[in-house]
BALUM-560441 format. One record per residue: residue number from 1; residue in one letter; x, z, y of N, C-alpha, C, O in turn. Coordinates in steps of 0.05 Angstrom, whole numbers, plus 5000, padded with zeros to 4 digits. Layout:
BEGIN
<lovo num="NUM" residuo="A" n_east="X" n_up="Z" n_north="Y" ca_east="X" ca_up="Z" ca_north="Y" c_east="X" c_up="Z" c_north="Y" o_east="X" o_up="Z" o_north="Y"/>
...
This chain:
BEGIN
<lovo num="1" residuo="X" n_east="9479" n_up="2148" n_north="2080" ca_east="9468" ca_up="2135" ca_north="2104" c_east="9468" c_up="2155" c_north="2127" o_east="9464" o_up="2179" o_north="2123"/>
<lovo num="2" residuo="X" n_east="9474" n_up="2146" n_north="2156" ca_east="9474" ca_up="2163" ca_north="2172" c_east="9444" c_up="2179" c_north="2184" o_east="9425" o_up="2166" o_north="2193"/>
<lovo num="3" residuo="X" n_east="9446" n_up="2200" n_north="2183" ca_east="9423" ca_up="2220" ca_north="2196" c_east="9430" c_up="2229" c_north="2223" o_east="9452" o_up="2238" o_north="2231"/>
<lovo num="4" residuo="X" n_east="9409" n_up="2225" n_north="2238" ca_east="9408" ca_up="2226" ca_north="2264" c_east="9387" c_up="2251" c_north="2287" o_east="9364" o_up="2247" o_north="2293"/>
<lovo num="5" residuo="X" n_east="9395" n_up="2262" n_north="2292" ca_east="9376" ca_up="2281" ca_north="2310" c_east="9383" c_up="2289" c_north="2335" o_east="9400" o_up="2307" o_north="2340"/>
<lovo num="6" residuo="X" n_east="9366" n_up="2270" n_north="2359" ca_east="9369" ca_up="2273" ca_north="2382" c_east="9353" c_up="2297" c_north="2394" o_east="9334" o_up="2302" o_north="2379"/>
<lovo num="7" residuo="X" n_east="9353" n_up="2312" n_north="2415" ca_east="9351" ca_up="2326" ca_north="2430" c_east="9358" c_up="2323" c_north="2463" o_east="9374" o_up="2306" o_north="2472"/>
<lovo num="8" residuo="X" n_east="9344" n_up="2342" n_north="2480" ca_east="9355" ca_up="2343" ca_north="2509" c_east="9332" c_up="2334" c_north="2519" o_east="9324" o_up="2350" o_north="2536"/>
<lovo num="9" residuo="X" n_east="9321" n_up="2321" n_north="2517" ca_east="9293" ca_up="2306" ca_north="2538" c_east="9276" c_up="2332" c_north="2555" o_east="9282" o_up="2356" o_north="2557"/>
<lovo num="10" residuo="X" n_east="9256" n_up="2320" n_north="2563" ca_east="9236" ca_up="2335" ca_north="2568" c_east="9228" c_up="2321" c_north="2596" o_east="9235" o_up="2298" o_north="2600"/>
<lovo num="11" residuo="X" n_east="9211" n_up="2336" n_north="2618" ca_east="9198" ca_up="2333" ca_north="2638" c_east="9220" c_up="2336" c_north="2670" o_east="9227" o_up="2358" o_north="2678"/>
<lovo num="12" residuo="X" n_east="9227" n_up="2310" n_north="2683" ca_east="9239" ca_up="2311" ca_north="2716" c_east="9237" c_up="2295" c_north="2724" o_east="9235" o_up="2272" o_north="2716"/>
<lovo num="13" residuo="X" n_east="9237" n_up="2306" n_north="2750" ca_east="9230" ca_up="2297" ca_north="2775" c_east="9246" c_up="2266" c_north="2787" o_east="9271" o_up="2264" o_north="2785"/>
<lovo num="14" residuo="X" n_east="9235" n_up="2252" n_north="2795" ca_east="9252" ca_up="2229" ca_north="2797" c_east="9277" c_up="2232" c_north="2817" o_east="9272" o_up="2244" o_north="2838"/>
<lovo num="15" residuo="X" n_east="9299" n_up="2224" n_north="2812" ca_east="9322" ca_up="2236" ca_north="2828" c_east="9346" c_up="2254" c_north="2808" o_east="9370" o_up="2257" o_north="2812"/>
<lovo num="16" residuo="X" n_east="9323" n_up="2268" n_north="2783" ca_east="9333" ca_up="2289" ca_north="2769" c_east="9359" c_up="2281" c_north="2754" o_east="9372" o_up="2261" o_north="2758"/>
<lovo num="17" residuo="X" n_east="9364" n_up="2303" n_north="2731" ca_east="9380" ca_up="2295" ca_north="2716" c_east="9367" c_up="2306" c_north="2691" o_east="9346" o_up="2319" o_north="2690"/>
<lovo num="18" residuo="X" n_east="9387" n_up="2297" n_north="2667" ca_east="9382" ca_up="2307" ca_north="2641" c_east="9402" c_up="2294" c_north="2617" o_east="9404" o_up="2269" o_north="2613"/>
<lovo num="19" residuo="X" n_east="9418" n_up="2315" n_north="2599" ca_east="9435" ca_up="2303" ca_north="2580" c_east="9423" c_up="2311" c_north="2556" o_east="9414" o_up="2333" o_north="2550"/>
<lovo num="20" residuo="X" n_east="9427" n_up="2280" n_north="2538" ca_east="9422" ca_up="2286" ca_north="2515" c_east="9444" c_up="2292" c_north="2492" o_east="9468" o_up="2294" o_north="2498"/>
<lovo num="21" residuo="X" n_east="9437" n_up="2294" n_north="2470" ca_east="9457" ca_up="2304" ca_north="2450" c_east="9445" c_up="2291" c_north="2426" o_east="9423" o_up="2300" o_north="2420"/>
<lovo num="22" residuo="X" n_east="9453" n_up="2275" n_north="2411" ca_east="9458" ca_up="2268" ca_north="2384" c_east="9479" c_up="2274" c_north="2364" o_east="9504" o_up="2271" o_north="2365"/>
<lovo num="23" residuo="X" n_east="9463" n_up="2285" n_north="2347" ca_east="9484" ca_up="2306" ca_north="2327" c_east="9476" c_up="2274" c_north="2298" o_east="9454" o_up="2264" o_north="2292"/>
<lovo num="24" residuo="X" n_east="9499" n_up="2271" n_north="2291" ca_east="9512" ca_up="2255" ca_north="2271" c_east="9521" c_up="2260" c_north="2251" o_east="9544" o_up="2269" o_north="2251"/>
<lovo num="25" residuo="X" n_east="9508" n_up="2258" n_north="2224" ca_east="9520" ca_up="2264" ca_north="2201" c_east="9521" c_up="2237" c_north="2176" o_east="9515" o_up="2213" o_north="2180"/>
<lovo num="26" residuo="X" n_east="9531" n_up="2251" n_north="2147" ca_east="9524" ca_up="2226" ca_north="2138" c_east="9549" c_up="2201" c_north="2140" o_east="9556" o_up="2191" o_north="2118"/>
<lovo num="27" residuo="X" n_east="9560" n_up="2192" n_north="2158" ca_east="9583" ca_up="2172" ca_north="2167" c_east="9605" c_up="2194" c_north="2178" o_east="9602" o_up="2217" o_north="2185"/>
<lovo num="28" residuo="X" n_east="9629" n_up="2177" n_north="2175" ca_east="9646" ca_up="2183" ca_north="2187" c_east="9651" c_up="2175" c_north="2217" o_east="9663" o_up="2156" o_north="2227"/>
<lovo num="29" residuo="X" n_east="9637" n_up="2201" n_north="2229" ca_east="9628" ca_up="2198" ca_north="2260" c_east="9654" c_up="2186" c_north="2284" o_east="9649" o_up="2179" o_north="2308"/>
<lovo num="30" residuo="X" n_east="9684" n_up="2187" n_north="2268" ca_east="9701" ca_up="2182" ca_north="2289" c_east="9710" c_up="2158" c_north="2287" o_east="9730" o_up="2152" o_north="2299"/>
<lovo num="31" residuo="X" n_east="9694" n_up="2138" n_north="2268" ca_east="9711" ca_up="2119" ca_north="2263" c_east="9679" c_up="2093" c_north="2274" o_east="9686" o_up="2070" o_north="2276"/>
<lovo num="32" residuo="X" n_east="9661" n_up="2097" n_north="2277" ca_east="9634" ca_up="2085" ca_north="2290" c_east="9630" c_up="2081" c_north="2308" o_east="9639" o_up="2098" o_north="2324"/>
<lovo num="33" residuo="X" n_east="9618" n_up="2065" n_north="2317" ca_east="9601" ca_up="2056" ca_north="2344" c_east="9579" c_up="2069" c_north="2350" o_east="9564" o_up="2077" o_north="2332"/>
<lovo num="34" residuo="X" n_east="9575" n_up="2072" n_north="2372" ca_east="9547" ca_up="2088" ca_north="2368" c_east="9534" c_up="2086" c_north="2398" o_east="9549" o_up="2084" o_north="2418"/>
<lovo num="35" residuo="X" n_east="9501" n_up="2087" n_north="2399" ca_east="9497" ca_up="2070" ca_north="2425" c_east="9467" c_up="2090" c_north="2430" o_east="9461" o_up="2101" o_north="2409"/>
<lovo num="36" residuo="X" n_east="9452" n_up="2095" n_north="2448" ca_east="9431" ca_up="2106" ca_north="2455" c_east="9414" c_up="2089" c_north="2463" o_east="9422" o_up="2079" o_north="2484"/>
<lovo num="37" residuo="X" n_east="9389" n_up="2081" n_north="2455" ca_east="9361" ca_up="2064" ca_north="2454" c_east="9345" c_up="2077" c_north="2463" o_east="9343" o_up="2101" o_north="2458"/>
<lovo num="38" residuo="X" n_east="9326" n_up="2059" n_north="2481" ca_east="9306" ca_up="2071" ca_north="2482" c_east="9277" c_up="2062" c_north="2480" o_east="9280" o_up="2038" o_north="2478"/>
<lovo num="39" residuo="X" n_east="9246" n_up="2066" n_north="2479" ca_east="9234" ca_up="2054" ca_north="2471" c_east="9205" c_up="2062" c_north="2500" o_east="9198" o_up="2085" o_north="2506"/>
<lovo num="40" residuo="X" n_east="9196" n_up="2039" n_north="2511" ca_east="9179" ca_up="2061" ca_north="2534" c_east="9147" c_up="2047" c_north="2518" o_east="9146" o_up="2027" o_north="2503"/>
<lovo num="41" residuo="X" n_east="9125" n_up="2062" n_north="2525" ca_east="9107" ca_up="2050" ca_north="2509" c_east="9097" c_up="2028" c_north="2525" o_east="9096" o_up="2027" o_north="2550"/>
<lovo num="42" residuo="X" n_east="9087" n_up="2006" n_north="2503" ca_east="9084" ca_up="1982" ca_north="2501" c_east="9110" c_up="1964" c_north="2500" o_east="9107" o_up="1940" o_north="2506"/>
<lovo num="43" residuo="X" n_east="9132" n_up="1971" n_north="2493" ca_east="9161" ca_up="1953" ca_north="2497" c_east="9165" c_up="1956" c_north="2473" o_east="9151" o_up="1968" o_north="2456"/>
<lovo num="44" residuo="X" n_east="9187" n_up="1945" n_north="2471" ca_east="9212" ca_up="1928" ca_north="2451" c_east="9234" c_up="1956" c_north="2451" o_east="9242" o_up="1961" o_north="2473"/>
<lovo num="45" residuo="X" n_east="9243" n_up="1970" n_north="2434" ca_east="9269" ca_up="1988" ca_north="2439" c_east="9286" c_up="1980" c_north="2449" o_east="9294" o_up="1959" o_north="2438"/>
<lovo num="46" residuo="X" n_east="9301" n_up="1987" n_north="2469" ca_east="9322" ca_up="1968" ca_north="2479" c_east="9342" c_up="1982" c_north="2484" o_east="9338" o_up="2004" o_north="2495"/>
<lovo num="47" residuo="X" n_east="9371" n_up="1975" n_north="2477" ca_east="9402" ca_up="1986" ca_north="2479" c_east="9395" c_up="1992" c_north="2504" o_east="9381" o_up="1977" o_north="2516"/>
<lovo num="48" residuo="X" n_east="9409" n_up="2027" n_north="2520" ca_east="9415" ca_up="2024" ca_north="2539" c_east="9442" c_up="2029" c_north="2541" o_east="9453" o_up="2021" o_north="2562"/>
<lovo num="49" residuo="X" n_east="9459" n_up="2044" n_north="2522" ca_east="9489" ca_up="2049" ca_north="2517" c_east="9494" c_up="2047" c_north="2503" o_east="9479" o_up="2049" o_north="2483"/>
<lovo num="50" residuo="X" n_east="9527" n_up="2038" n_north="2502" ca_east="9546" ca_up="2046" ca_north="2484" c_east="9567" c_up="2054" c_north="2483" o_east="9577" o_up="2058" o_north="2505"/>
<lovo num="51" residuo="X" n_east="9584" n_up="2062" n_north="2456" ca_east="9611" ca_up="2075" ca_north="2461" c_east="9629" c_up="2070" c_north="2431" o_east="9625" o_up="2083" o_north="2410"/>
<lovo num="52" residuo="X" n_east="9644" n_up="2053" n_north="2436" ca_east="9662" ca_up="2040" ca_north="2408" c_east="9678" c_up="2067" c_north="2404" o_east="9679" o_up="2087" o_north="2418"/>
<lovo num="53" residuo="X" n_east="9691" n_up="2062" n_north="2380" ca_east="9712" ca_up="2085" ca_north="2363" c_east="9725" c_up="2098" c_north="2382" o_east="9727" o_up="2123" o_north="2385"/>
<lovo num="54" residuo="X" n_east="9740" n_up="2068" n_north="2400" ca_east="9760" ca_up="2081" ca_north="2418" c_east="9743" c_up="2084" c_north="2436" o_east="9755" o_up="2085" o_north="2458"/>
<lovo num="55" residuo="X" n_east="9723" n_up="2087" n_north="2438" ca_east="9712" ca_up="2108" ca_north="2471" c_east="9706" c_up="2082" c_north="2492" o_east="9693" o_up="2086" o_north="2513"/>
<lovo num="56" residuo="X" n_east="9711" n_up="2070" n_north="2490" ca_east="9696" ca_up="2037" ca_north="2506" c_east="9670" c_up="2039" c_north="2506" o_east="9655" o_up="2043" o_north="2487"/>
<lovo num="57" residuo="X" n_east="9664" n_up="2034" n_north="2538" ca_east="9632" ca_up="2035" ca_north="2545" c_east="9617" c_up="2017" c_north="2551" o_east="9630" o_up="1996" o_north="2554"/>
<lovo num="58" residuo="X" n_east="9595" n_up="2014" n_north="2555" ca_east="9585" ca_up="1986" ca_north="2566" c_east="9552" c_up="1995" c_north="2568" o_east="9540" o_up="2008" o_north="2551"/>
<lovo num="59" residuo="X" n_east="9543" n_up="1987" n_north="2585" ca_east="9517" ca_up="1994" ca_north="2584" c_east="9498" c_up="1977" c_north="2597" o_east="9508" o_up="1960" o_north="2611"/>
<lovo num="60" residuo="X" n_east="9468" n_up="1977" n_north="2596" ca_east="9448" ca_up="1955" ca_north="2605" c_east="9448" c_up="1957" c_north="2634" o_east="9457" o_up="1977" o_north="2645"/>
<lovo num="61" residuo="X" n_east="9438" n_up="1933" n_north="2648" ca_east="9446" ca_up="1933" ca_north="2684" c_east="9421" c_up="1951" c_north="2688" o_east="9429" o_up="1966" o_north="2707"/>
<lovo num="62" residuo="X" n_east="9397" n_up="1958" n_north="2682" ca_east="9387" ca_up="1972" ca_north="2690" c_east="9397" c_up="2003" c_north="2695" o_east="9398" o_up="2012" o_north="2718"/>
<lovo num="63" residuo="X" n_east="9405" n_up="2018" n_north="2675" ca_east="9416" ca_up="2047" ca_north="2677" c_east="9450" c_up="2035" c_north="2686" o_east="9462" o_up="2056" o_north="2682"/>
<lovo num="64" residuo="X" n_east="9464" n_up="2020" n_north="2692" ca_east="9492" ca_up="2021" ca_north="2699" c_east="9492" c_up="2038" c_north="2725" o_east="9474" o_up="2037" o_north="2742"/>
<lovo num="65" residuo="X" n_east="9520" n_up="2059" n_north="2727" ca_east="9525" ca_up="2069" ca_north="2752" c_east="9508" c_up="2095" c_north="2751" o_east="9515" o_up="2113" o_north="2766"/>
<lovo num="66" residuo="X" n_east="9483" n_up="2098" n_north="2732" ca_east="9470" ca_up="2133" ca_north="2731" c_east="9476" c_up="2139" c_north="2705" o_east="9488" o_up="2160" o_north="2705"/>
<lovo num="67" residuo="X" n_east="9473" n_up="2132" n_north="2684" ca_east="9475" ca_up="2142" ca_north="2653" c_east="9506" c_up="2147" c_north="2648" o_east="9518" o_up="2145" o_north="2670"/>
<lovo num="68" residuo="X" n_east="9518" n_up="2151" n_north="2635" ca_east="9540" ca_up="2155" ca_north="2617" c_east="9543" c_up="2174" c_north="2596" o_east="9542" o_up="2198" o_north="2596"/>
<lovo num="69" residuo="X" n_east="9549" n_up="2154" n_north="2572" ca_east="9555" ca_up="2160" ca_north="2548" c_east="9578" c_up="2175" c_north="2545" o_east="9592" o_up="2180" o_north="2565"/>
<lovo num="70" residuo="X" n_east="9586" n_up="2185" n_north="2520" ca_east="9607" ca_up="2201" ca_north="2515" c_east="9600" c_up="2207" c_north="2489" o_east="9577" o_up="2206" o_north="2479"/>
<lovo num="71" residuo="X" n_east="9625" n_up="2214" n_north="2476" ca_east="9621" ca_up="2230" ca_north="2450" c_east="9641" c_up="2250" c_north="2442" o_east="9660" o_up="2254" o_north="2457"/>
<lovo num="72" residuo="X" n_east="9640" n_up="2261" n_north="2423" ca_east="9660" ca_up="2290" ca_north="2421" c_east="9660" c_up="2288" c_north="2380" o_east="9639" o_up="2293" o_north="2366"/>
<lovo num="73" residuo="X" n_east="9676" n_up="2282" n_north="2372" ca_east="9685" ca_up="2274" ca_north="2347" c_east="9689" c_up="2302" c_north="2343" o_east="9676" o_up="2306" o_north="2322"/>
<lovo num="74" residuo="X" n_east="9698" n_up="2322" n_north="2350" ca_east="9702" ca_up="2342" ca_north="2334" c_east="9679" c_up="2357" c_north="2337" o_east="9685" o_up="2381" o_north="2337"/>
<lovo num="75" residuo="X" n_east="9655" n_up="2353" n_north="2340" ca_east="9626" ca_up="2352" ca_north="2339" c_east="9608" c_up="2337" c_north="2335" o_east="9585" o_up="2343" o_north="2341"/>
<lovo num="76" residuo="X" n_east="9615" n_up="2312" n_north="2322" ca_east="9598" ca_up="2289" ca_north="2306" c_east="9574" c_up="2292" c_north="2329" o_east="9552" o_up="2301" o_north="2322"/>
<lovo num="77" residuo="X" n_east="9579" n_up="2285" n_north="2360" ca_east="9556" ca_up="2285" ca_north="2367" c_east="9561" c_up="2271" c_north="2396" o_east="9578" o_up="2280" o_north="2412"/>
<lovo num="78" residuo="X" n_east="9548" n_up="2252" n_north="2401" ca_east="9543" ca_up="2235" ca_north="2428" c_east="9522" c_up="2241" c_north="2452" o_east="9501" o_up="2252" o_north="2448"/>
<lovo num="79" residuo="X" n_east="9528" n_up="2235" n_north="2470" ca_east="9520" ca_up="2245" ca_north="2488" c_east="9502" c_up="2231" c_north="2510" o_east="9508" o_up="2207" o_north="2507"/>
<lovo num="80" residuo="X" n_east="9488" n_up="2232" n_north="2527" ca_east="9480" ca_up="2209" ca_north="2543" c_east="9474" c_up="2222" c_north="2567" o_east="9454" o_up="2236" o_north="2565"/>
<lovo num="81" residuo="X" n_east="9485" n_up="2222" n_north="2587" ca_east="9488" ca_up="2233" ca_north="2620" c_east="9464" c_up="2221" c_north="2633" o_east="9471" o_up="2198" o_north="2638"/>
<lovo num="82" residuo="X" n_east="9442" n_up="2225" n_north="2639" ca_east="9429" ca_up="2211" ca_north="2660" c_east="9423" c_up="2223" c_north="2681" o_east="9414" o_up="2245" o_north="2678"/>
<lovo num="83" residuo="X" n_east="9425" n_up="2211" n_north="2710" ca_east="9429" ca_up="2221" ca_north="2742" c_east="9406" c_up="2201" c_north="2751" o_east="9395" o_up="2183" o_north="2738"/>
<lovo num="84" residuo="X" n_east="9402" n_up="2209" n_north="2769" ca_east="9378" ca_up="2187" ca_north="2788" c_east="9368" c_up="2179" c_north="2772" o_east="9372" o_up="2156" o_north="2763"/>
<lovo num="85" residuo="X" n_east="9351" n_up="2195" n_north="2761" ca_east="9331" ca_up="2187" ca_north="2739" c_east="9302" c_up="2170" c_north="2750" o_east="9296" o_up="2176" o_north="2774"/>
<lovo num="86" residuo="X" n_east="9290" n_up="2157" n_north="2743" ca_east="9268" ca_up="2141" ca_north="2762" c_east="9251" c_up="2137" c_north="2746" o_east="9259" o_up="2139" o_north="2722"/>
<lovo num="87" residuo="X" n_east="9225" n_up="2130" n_north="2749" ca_east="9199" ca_up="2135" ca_north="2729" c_east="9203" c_up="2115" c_north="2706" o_east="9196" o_up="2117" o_north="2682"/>
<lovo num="88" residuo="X" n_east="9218" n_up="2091" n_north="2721" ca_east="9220" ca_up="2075" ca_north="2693" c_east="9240" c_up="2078" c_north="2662" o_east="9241" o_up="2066" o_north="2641"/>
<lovo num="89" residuo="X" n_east="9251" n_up="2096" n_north="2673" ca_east="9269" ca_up="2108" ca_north="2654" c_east="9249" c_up="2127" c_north="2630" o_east="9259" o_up="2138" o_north="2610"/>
<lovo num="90" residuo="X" n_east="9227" n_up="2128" n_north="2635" ca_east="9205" ca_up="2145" ca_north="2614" c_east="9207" c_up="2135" c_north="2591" o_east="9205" o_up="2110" o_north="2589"/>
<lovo num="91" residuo="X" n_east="9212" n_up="2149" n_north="2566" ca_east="9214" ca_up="2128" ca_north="2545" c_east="9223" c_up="2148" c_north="2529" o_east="9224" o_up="2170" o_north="2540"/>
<lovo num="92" residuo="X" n_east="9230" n_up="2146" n_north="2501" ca_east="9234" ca_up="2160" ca_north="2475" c_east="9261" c_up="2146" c_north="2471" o_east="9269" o_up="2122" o_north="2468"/>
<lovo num="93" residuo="X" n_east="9271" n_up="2168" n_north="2470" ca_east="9305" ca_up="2154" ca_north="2471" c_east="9321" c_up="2165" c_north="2441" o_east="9319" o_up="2188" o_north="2436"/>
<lovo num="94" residuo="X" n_east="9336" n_up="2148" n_north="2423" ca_east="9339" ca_up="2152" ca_north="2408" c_east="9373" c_up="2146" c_north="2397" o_east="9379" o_up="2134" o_north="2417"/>
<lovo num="95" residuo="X" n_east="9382" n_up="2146" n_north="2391" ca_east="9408" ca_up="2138" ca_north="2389" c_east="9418" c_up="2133" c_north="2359" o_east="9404" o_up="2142" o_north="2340"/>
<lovo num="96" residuo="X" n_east="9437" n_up="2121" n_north="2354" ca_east="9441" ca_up="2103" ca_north="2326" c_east="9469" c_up="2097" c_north="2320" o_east="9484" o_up="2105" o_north="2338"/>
<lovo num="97" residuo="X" n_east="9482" n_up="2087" n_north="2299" ca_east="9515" ca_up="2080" ca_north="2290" c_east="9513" c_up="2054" c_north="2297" o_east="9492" o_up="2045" o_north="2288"/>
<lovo num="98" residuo="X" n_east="9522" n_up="2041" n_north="2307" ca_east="9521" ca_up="2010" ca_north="2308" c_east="9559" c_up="2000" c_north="2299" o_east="9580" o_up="2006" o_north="2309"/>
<lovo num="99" residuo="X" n_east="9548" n_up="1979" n_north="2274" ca_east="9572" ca_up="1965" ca_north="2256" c_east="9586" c_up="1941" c_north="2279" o_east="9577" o_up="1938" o_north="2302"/>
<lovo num="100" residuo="X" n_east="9605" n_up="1929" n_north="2270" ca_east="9622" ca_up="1910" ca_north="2288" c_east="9606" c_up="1889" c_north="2294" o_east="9610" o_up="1878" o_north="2316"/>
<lovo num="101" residuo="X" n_east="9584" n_up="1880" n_north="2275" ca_east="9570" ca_up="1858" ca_north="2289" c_east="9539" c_up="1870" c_north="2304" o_east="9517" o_up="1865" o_north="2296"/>
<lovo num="102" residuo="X" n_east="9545" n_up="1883" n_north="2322" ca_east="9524" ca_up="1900" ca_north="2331" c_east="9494" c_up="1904" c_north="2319" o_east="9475" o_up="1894" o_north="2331"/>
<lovo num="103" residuo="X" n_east="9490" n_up="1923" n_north="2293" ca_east="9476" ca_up="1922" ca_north="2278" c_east="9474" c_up="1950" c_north="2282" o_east="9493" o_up="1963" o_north="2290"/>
<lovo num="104" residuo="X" n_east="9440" n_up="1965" n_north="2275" ca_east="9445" ca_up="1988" ca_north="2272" c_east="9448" c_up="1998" c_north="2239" o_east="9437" o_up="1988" o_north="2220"/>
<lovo num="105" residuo="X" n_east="9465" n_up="2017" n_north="2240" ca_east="9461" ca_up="2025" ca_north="2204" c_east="9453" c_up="2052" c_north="2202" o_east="9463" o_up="2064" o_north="2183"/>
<lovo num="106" residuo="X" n_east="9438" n_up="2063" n_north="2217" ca_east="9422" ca_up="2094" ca_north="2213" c_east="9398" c_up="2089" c_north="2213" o_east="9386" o_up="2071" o_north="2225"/>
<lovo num="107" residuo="X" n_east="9387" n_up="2117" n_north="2190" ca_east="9358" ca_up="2114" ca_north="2203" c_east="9359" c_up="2136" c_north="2220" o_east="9371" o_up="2158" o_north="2225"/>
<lovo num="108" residuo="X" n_east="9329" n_up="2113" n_north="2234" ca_east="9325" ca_up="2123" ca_north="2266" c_east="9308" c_up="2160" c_north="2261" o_east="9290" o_up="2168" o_north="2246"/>
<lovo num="109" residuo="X" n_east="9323" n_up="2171" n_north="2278" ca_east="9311" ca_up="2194" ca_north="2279" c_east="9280" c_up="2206" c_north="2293" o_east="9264" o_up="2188" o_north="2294"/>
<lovo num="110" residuo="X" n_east="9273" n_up="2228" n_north="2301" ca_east="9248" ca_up="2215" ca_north="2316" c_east="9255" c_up="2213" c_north="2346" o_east="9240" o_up="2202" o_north="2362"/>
<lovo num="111" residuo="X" n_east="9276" n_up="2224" n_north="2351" ca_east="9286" ca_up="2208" ca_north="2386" c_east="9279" c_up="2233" c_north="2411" o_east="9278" o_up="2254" o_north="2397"/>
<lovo num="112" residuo="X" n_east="9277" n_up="2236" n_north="2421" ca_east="9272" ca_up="2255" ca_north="2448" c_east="9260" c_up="2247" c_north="2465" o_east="9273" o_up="2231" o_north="2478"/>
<lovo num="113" residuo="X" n_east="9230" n_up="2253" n_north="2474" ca_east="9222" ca_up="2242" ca_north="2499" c_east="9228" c_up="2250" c_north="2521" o_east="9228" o_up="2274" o_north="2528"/>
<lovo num="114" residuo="X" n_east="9234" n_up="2228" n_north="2538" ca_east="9245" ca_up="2230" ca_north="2576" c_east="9221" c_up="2224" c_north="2586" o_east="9209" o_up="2203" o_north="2578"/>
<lovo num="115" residuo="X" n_east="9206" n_up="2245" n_north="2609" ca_east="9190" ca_up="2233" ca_north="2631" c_east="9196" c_up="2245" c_north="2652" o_east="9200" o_up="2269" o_north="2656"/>
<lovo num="116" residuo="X" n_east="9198" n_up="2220" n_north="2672" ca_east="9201" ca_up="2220" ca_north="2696" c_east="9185" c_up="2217" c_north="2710" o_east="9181" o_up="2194" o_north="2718"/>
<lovo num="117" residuo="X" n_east="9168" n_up="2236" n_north="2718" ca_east="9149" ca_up="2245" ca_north="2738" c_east="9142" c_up="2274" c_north="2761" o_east="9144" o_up="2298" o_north="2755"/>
<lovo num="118" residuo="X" n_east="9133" n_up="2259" n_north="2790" ca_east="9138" ca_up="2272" ca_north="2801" c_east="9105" c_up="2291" c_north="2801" o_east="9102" o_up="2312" o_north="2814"/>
């Protein structure tokens, strides 16, 4: 089963930036889907990216145009770009393998917290 350990978070300023890094093991990382979630307290976890085998992106309208995903196969490890970061973006962000019928099949790691405060 896939094992998961995100990193990168921490404390900025709204406007800021910050990249995360999920290191992937467990699956064969170049042939998966794989998407970054996040969870803010009192909510629902919610997809904010993704990125298919072939590198196809797509992401939630809220982060579209500041986030971007990426991954590096010869480092089993994905990535998540965030720019104009804004308070509502605070949240424990976690990232996962997701199968063809958009399912996750990892367990969840414990995720990286983002706060955005000035």
């Amino acid at each position: 089963q896939a094992q998961l350990v995100e990193s990168g978070g921490g404390l900025v300023q709204p406007g800021g930036s910050l990249r995360l890094s999920c290191a992937v093991s467990g699956v064969f990382f170049r042939t998966n889907h794989m998407g970054w979630y996040r969870q803010a307290p009192g909510k629902q976890r919610e997809l904010v990216a993704r990125i298919t085998s072939e590198g196809n992106t797509n992401y939630a309208d809220s982060v579209k145009g500041r986030f971007t995903i990426s991954r590096d196969n010869a480092k089993n490890t994905v990535y998540l770009q965030m720019n104009s970061l804004k308070p509502e973006d605070t949240a424990v962000y976690y990232c996962n393998v997701i199968n063809n019928l958009g399912s996750v099949i990892g367990s969840w790691g414990q995720g990286t917290q983002v706060t955005v405060s000035s």
